[in-house]
C-alpha positions as CSV (number, residue, x, y, z in Angstrom):
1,X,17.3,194.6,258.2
2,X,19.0,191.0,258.5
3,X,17.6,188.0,257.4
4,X,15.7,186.0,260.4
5,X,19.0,183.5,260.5
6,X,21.7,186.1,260.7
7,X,19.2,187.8,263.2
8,X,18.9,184.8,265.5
9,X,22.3,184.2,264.8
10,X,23.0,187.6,266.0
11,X,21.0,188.1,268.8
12,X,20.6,184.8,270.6
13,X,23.2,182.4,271.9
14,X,23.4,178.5,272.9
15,X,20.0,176.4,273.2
16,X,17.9,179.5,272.3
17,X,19.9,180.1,269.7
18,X,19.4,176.6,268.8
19,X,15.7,176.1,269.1
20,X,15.2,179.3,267.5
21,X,17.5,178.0,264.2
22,X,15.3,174.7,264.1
23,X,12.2,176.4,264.5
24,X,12.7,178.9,262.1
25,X,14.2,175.9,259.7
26,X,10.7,173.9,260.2
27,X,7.9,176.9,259.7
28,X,10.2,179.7,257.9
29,X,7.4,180.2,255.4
30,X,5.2,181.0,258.3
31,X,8.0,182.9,260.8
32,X,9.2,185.3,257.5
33,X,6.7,187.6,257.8
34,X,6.1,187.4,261.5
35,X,9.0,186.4,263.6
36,X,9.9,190.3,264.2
37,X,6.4,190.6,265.5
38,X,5.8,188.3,267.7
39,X,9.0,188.4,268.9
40,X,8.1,192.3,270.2
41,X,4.8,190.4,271.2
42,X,6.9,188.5,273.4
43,X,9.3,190.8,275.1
44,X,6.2,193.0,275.7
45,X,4.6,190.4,277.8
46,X,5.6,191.4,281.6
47,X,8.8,189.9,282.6
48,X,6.5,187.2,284.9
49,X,4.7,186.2,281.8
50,X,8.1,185.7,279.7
51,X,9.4,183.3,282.6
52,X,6.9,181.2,282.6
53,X,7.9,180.3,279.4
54,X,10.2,180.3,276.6
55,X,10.5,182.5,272.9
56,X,10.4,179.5,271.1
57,X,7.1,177.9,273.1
58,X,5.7,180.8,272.3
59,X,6.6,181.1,268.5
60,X,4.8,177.5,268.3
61,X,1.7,178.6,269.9
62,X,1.7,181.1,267.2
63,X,2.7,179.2,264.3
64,X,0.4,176.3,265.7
65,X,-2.6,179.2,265.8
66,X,-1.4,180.3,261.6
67,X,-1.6,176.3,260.8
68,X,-5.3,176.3,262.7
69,X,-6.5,179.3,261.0
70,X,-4.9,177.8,257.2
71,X,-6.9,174.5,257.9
72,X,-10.2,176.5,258.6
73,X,-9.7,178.4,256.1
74,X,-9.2,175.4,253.6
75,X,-12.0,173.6,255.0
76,X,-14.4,176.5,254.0
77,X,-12.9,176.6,250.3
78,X,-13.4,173.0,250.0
79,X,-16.9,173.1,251.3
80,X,-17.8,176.0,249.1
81,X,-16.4,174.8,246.0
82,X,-18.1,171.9,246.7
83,X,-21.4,173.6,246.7
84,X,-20.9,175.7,243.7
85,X,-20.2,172.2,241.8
86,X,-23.6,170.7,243.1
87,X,-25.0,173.9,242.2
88,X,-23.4,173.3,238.7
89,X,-24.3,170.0,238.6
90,X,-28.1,170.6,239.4
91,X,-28.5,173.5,236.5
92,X,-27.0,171.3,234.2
93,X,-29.8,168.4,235.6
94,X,-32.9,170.8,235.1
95,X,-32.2,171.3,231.4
């Protein structure tokens, strides 16, 4: 299997190519384990779907959904450590 770069490299050509290089540059943490994915999610969208927009559009609608789902995520650690140390806190008040 190639890396993503040599892939795009590979497989794409001109502004695509481009877009794909920078994209991939920005969010690789994020496209490393998924760009072959959702690049199949793409191409099996029907051909009037994949007109309407782009591979890259629709790789940062994806990345943008993995960066929505982190913060949620990070948001309901924060809030439950948060608890556990007023929890904490409150034992260590009662004796």
């Amino acid at each position: 299997m190639f890396g993503i770069k040599s892939y795009i490299k590979k497989n794409y050509v001109g502004e695509e190519q481009e877009e794909l290089l920078s994209l991939y540059a920005k969010y690789s943490g994020i496209l490393k384990g998924n760009f072959y994915i959702w690049e199949n999610e793409f191409y099996d969208l029907s051909k009037e779907e994949q007109n309407k927009t782009s591979l890259e559009v629709f790789l940062t609608k994806k990345i943008k959904q993995v960066m929505e789902a982190a913060e949620v995520i990070r948001e309901e650690e924060l809030l439950k450590e948060q608890v556990e140390e007023e929890e904490a806190r409150g034992e260590f008040e009662e004796k």
